[in-house]
N, C-alpha and C positions, 0 to 999 in steps of 0.2 A: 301318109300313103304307106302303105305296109309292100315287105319285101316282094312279094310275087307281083304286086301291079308296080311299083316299079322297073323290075325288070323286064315286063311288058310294056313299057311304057304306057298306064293306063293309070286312071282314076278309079278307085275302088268306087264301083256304083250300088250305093246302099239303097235304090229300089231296085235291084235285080230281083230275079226272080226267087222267089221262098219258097221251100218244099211245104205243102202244105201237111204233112208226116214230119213226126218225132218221135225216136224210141228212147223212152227214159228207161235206164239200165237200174232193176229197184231189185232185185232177186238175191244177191249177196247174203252171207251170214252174218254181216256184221260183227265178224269175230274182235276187231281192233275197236268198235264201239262201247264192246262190253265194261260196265255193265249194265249201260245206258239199253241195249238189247236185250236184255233178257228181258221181256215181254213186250217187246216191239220188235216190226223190221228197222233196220237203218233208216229209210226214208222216211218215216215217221217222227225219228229222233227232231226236236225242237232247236235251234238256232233262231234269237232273239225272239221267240216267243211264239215260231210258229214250225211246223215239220217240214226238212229239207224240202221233200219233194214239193209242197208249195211253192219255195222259191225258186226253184224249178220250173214250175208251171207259170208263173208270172213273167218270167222271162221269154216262156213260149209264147205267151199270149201276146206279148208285146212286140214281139216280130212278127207274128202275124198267123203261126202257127195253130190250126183249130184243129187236128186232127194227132191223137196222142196213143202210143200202144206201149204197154208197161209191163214189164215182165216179173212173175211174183213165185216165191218157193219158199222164204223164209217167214213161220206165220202171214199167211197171205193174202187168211180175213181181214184182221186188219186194216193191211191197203188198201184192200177192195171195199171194205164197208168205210172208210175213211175218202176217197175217191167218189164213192156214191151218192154218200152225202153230202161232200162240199164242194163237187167240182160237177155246174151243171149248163156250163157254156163252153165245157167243150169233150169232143166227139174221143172218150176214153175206151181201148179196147182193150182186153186183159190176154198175155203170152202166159200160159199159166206151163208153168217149171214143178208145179209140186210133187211130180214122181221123179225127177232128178235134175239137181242144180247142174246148167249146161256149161255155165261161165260166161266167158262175154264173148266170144265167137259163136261158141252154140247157139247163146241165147238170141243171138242176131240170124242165126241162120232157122231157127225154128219162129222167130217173130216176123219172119219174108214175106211168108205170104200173107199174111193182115195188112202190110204195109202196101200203101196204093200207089204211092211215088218214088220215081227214080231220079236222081238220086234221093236220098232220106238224108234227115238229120238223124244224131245218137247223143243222148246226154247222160254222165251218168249223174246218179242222186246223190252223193258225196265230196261233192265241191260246190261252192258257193262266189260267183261274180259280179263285180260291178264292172257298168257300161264305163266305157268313157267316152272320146269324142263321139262316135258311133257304137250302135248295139251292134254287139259282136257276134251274135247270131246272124244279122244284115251283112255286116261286112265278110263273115265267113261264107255267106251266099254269096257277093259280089265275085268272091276270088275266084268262083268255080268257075272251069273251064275243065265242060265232058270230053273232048276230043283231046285232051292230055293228062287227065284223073281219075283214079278210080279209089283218092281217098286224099282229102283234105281235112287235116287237124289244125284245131286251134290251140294256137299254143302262148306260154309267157315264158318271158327272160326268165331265167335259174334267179334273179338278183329279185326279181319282185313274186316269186313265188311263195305266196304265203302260206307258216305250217310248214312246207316242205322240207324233209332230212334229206333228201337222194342227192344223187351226183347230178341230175338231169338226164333227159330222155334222147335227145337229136341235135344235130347238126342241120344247117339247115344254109343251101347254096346261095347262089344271085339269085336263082332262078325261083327259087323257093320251094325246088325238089329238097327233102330229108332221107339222112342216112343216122345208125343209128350211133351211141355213143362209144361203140367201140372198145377200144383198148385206151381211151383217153381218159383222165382222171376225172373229167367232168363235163359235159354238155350242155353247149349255152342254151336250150328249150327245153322245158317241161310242159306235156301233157298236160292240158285242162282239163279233159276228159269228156272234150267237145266235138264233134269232128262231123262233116257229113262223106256219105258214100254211095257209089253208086255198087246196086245190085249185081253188075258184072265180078265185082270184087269177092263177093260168096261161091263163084261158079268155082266145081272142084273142090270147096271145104270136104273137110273130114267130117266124120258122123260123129255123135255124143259131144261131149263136151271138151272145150279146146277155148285156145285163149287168142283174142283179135290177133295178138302179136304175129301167130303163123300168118293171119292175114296184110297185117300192112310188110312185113318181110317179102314175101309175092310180089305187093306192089311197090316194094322199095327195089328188087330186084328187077322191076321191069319201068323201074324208073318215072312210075306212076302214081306215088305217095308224094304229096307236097302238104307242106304249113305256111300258116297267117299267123301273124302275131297281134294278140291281146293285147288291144289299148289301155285298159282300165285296171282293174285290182282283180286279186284271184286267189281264193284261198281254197287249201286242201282240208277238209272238217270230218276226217274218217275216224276220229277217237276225240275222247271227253276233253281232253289237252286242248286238242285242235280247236275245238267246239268254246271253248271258254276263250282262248286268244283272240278267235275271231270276234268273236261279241265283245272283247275289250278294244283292239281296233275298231271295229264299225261304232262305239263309244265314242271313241276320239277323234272321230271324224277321218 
């Protein structure tokens, strides 16, 4: 039982309802891939033999998600001729970034109105998870609760965050409201770079390009940013490093 339905006293119910919308975050430059990028975008990049964003997409599928909008600006025929060809079950629609990379608040605020659901999921293409007891796209459905969120992250312990250098991202209450890490040397949750949100949480963004951060700060300040914790394995695969480790673990079982 993960911290928020506990202290609801509640059973994470992994048939709750699933957003049938997902926005996989693909438009980056990939600059820390290089030089696995230089004629590819990031999502393209290959992990165990196929391009992140497929494993991405399998994951969506598997929760039950049929409906997908993907944001593109770095070479972005590519994606798009790579999406067209091999992904034909399910409902792909392109935020096209090519006259200026917005970031990941922008890019979420100009990908709004494609998106048919509120709240939405966000995944970006540069991390790589396994399930555990539950699929953690289902259990990040179950936690939500609209009448007290307008943004829920999934997140792993700092200790099983695989790849990762940082200190960690948050802190995280009973309640399973998040605050950020502060002035402390290190914070026990890191960012998977999962999270779903609801559309209230754009109202007010800035114009051009800006980074989520100004947004979950809003909702951390109104006390409306919570996290779920990842049962399973989770790795960070933003450089060639990263990319080689993980394929030596998912090796070793």
């Amino acid at each position: 039982m993960n911290r928020v339905a506990r202290a609801l006293n509640l059973r994470p119910r992994i048939d709750a309802a699933m957003p049938d919308t997902a926005m996989v975050m693909a438009a980056g430059l990939g600059k820390r891939m290089r030089p696995l990028t230089d004629d590819r975008p990031k999502p393209m990049v290959e992990l165990a033999g196929r391009p992140l964003i497929d494993h991405v997409l399998d994951r969506l599928r598997a929760a039950g998600v049929g409906k997908i909008v993907v944001n593109v600006h770095y070479l972005p025929e590519v994606l798009e001729a790579h999406l067209e060809r091999s992904v034909s079950d399910l409902d792909v629609t392109i935020s096209d970034e090519r006259g200026v990379l917005l970031e990941t608040g922008g890019g979420l605020v100009k990908a709004a109105p494609l998106i048919g659901c509120d709240p939405f999921l966000v995944v970006n293409s540069d991390n790589f998870w396994v399930d555990g007891p539950a699929d953690a796209l289902k259990l990040l459905a179950s936690g939500w609760d609209d009448k007290r969120m307008d943004a829920l992250l999934l997140l792993v312990p700092h200790a099983r965050a695989g790849n990762h250098n940082g200190q960690g991202d948050f802190h995280m209450d009973r309640f399973g409201r998040l605050r950020r890490r502060g002035q402390a040397r290190v914070a026990p949750y890191v960012f998977t770079g999962i999270q779903m949100i609801a559309k209230r949480l754009l109202d007010g963004a800035p114009e051009g390009a800006f980074s989520t951060n100004i947004l979950w700060d809003k909702a951390i300040a109104a006390g409306r940013c919570f996290g779920t914790v990842h049962q399973g394995l989770w790795f960070d695969v933003g450089s060639p490093r990263a990319l080689k480790a993980t394929e030596r673990a998912l090796a070793d079982g």
